[in-house]
Every structure is written in structure tokens, then in C-alpha cells.
C-alpha positions as CSV (number, residue, x, y, z in Angstrom):
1,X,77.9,159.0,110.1
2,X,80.3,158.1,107.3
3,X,83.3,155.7,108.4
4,X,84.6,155.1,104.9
5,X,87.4,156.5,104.9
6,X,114.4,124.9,131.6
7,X,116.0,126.4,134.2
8,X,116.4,123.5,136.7
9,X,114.1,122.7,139.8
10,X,110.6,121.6,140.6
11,X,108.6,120.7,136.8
12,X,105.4,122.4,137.2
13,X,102.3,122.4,135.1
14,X,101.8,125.3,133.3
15,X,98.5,126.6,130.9
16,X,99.3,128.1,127.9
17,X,96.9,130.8,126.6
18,X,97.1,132.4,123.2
19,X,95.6,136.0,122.4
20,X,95.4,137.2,118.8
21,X,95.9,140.6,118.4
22,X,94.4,141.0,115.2
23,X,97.3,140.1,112.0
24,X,96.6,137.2,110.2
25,X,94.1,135.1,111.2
26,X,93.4,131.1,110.0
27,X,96.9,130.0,111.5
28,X,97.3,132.7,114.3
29,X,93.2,132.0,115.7
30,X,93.8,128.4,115.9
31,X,94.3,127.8,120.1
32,X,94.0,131.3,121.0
33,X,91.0,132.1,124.1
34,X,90.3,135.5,122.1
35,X,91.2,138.5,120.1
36,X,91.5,142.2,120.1
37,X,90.2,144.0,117.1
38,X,92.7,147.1,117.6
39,X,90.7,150.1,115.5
40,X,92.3,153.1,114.8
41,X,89.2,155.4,114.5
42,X,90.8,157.8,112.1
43,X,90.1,154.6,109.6
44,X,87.5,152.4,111.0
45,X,86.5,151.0,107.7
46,X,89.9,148.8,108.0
47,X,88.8,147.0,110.9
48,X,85.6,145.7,108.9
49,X,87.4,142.3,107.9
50,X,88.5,141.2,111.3
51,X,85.3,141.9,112.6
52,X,83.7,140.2,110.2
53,X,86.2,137.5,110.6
54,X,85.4,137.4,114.1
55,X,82.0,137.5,114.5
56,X,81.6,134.4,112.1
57,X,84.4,132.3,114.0
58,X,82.6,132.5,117.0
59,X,86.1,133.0,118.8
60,X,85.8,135.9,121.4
61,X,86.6,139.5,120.4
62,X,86.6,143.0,122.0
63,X,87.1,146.1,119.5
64,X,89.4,148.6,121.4
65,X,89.2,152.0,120.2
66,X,93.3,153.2,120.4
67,X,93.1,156.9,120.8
68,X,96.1,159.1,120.7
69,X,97.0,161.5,123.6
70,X,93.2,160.9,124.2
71,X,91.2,161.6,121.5
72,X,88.9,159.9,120.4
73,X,86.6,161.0,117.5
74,X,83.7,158.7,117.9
75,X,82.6,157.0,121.4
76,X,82.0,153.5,121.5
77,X,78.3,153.4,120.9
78,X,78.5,155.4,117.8
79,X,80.9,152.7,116.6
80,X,79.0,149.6,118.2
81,X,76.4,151.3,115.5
82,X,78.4,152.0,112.7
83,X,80.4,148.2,112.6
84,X,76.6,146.7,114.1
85,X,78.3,145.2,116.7
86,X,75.5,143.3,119.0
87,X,75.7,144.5,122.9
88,X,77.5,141.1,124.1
89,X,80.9,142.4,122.3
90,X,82.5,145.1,124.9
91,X,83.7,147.9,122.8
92,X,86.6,149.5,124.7
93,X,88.5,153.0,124.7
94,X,92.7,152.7,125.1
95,X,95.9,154.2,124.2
96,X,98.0,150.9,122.7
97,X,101.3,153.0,123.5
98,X,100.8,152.9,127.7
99,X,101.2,149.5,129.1
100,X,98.4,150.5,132.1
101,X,95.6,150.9,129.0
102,X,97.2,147.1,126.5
103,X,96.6,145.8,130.0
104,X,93.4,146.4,130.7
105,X,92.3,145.8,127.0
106,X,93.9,142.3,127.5
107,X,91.8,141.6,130.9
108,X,88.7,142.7,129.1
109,X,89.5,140.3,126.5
110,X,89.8,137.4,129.1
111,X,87.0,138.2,131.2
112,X,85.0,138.4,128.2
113,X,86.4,135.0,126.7
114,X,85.8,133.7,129.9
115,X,82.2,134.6,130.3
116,X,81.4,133.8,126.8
117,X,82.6,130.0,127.9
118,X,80.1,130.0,130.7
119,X,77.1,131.0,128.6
């Protein structure tokens, strides 16, 4: 398979937590829980940097294969394969454009942050 191609009232304590969505990484990783490799499988050599990036980080990541108007050309296992992506990494299917499908990629992306702090 070829890929090339403030107000007023009570003060209350509040957690911050920072998601990278990929974009520059150094400065933007620093703090964050995790990141989302966003992968536009018509090009899926471009996401090779960011994975690489975050694989060797240790932060947590989930690839999320955005699909338009449901297509997708390649299924997650044939891309877990192509990037060699171990098993612990969810590889997810979304459309970026619906809100319903960025937030479920974004509780994937905790879940898995927050499993991979247990371990």
C-alpha cells in the first residue's frame, strides 16, 4: 500500500487542561494531557512528523482519520500498518467539520491520556 503521496461571586478552583491539536509542537506540547494527530488520508505521508513527534515525547496521542461526507479510503488497521503505530495508540474514524464526531475524538483523546497515566 503506497501512502506517499472574573465575573463576581464564589472563587472556585478550577483545572486547566490543554489539548494540542497537532500545529507546532515544542511550545504548544508543553502542559497539554494529549494530542490529536488529525490525518487527512488523501495525504497520510504529512502526518509522519507529528507522529514521529509524538511517539518519541511520550505525550499521549490518537490519530483520527477525518473523512469527508464519509469516506474513508483506508480503515484504521491498514493505517495503524502503514504509520506502524503499536496497538496501545487508538486510531479513530471522524469528520472534523461535525461537532458530534471533534467531540468524541476529544474524549478518546482523554480517556486515552488518562489510562496511559494509570499504566
Amino acid at each position: 500500500m503506497d501512502f506517499a503521496s472574573s465575573s463576581g461571586g464564589p472563587s472556585r478552583s478550577t483545572t486547566s487542561a490543554k489539548i494540542v491539536v497537532a500545529g507546532g509542537f515544542d511550545k504548544t506540547t508543553r502542559g497539554a494531557i494529549g494530542a490529536v494527530v488529525l490525518v487527512d488520508t488523501r495525504r497520510l505521508a504529512d502526518c509522519f512528523p507529528a507522529v514521529d513527534y509524538f511517539e518519541n515525547s511520550g505525550l499521549p496521542f490518537v490519530i483520527a482519520l477525518n473523512g469527508f461526507d464519509g469516506q474513508q479510503p483506508y480503515n484504521p488497521d491498514e493505517v495503524r500498518e502503514a504509520l506502524q503505530i503499536g496497538p496501545d495508540t487508538p486510531i479513530i474514524t471522524t469528520d472534523a467539520r461535525h461537532r458530534a464526531d471533534a467531540k468524541s475524538t476529544l474524549i478518546t483523546l482523554v480517556e486515552h491520556a488518562l489510562m496511559a497515566r494509570l499504566r
